[in-house]
C-alpha positions as a printed Julia matrix, in Angstrom:
120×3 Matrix{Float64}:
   4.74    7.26  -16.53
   2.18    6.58  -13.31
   1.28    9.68  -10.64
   0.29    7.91   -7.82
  -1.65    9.94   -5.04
  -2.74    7.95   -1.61
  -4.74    8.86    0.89
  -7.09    7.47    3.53
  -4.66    8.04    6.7
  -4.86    8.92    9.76
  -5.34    7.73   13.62
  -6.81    4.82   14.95
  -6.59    2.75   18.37
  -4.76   -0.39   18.53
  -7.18   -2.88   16.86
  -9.14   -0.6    15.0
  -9.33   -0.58   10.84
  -8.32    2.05    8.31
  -8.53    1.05    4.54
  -6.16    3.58    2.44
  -6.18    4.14   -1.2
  -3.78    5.06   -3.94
  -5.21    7.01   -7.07
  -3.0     6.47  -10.23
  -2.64    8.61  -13.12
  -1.85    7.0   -16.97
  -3.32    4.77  -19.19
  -1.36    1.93  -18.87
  -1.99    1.51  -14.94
  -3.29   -2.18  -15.48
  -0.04   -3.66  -16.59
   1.88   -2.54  -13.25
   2.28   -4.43  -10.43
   1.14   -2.1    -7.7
   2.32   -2.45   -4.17
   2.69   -0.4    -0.15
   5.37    0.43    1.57
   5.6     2.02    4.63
   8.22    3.63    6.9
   8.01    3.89   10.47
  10.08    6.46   12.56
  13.67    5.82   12.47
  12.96    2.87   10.77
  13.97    1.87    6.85
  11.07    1.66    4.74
   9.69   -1.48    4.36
   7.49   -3.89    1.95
   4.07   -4.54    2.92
   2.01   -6.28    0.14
   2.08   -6.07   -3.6
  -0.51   -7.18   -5.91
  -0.56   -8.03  -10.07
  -1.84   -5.92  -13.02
  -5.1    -8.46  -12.51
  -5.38   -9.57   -9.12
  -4.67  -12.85   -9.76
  -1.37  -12.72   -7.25
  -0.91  -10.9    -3.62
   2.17  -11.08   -1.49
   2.05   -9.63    1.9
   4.99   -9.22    4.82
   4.55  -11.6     7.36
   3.92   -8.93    9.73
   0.99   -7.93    8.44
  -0.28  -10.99    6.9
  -3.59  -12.28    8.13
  -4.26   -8.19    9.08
  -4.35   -6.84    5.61
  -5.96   -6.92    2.27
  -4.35   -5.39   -0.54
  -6.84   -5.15   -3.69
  -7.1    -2.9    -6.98
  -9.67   -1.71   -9.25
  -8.47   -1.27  -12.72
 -11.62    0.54  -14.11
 -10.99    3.2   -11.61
  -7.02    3.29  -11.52
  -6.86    2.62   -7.8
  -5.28    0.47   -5.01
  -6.4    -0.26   -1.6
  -4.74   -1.66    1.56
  -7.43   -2.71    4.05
  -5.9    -3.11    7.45
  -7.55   -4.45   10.31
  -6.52   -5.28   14.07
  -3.67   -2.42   13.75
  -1.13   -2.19   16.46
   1.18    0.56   17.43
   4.22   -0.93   15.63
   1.98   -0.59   12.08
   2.64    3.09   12.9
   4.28    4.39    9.42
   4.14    6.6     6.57
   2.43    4.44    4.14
   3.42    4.4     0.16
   2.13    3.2    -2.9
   4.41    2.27   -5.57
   4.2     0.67   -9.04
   6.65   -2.0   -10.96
   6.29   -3.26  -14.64
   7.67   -6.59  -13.03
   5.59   -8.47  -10.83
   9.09   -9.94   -9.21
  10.71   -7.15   -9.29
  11.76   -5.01   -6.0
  12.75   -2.13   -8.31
   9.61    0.86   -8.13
  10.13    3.52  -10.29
   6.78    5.41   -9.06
   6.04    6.53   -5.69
   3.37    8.28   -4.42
   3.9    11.19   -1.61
   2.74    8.83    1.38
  -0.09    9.26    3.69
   0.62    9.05    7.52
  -0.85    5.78   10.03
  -0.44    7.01   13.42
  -1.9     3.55   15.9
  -2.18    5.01   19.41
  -4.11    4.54   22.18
């Protein structure tokens, strides 16, 4: 099992940067793929970008491709989604969420979400 913890949110003006990170629990977190989600208001929550158990694959959502960087650090259990140029529509409860599939849309850990509020 993988406790995931994220934090790093908060508000920024459009085009600013905010780089969030995701704190896992369990011995094992290197073989999960480890992805964010994110859920705007009266939206469905949505993928953003995943990455595998060694970095050697990233997928991202078009709409933030090109914006964000999703990286890990194994040694240290952690995730991090670097966003840059942010615009009010990347407004969203952010999640972190493991996968022992790196295909798979099926997350069977969450963590509690940390809140991205872009406003000018």
């Amino acid at each position: 099992q993988v406790h995931l913890v994220e934090s790093g949110g908060g508000l920024v003006q459009p085009g600013g940067s905010l780089n969030l990170s995701c704190a896992a629990s369990g011995r094992s977190f290197s073989t999960y793929t480890m992805a964010w989600h994110r859920q705007a208001p009266g939206k469905e929550r949505e993928f953003v970008a995943a990455i595998s158990r060694l970095s050697g694959s990233k997928r991202y959502a078009g709409s933030v491709d090109g914006r964000f960087t999703i990286s890990r650090d194994n040694a240290r259990n952690t995730v991090n989604l670097q966003m840059n140029m942010l615009k009010l529509e990347d407004t969203a409860v952010y999640y972190c969420a493991a996968t022992p599939r790196w295909d798979s849309s099926d997350y069977p850990y969450w963590g509690q979400g940390t809140q991205v509020t872009v406003s000018s």
